[in-house]
C-alpha positions in Angstrom: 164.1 0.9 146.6 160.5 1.8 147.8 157.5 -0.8 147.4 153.7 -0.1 146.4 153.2 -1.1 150.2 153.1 0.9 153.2 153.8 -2.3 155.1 155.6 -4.5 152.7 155.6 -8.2 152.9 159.2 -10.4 152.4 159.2 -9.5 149.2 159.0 -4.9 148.1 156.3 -6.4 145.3 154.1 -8.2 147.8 151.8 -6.7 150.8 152.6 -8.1 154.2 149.3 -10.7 155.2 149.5 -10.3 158.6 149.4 -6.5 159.7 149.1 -7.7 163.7 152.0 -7.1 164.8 153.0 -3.9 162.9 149.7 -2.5 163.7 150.5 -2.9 167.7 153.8 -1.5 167.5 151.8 1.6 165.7 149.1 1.6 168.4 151.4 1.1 171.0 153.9 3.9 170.0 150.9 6.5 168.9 149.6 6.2 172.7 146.0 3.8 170.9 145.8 1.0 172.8 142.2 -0.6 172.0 142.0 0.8 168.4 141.9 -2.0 165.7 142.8 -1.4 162.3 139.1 -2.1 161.4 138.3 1.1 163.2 139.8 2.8 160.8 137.5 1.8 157.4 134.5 2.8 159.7 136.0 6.5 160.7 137.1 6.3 157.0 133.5 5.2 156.0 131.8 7.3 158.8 133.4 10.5 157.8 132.6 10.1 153.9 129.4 10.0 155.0 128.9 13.0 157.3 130.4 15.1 154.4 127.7 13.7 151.9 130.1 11.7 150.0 127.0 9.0 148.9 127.7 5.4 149.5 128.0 3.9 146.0 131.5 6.5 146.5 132.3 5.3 149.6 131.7 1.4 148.6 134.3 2.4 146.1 136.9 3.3 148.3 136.5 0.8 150.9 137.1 -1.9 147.9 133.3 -3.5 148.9 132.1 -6.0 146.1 128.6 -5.8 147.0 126.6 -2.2 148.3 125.0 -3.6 150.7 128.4 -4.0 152.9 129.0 -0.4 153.0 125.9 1.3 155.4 127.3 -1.2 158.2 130.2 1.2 157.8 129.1 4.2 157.2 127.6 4.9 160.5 125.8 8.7 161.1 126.4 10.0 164.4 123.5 12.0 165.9 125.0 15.5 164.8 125.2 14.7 161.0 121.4 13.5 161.4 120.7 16.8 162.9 122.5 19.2 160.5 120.3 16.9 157.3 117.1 17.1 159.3 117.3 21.5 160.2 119.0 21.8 156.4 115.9 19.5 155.0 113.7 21.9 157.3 115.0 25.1 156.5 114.2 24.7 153.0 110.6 23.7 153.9 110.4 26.6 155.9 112.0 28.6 153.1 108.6 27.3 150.6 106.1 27.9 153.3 107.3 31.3 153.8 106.7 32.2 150.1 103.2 30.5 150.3 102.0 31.4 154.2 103.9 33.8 155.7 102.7 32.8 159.6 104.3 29.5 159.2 107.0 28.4 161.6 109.3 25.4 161.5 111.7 25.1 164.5 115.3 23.7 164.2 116.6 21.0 166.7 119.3 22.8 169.1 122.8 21.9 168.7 124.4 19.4 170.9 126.6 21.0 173.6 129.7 19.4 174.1 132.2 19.6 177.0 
């Protein structure tokens, strides 16, 4: 019989407590030495966040008590402040063009990547 647990403690109705060595035989055999299982709730967290997910949602799925926990997880990389700040631009540029034609409003270039 299957547990509710994707690592199951002694017992199929319990969760295992300590997920050390588990998670190093994952790291190790997934080539992901260096990656803690923590990293995971921030990518988790991070991600939510580049796709607009707000953070009361994200909170919610990380199981955080208190909303001030979850913006020390849901970290923006320099990309997703880019794409908010030319989409937040784009629609000023949008009203001035209806009200003064001449105006001009320059996006920030994308970030080229190797």
């Amino acid at each position: 019989m299957l547990g509710d647990y994707v690592i199951a403690g002694d017992a199929d109705d319990k969760p295992r407590s300590d997920l050390k060595r588990p998670w190093d035989l994952i790291t190790g055999y997934a080539k992901l030495e260096g990656v803690r299982l923590h990293d995971l709730r921030h990518t988790h967290a991070g991600i939510g966040a580049g796709a607009g997910l707000g953070l009361p949602i994200i909170g919610k799925l990380l199981g955080h008590r208190h909303p001030e926990t979850t913006p020390r997880y849901a970290h923006l990389d320099a990309d997703q402040l880019r794409r908010a700040s030319n989409h937040i631009g784009n629609a000023i540029a949008e009203a001035m063009d209806k009200s003064m034609p001449d105006a001009q409003v320059v996006a920030f270039p994308e970030r080229k990547t190797a």
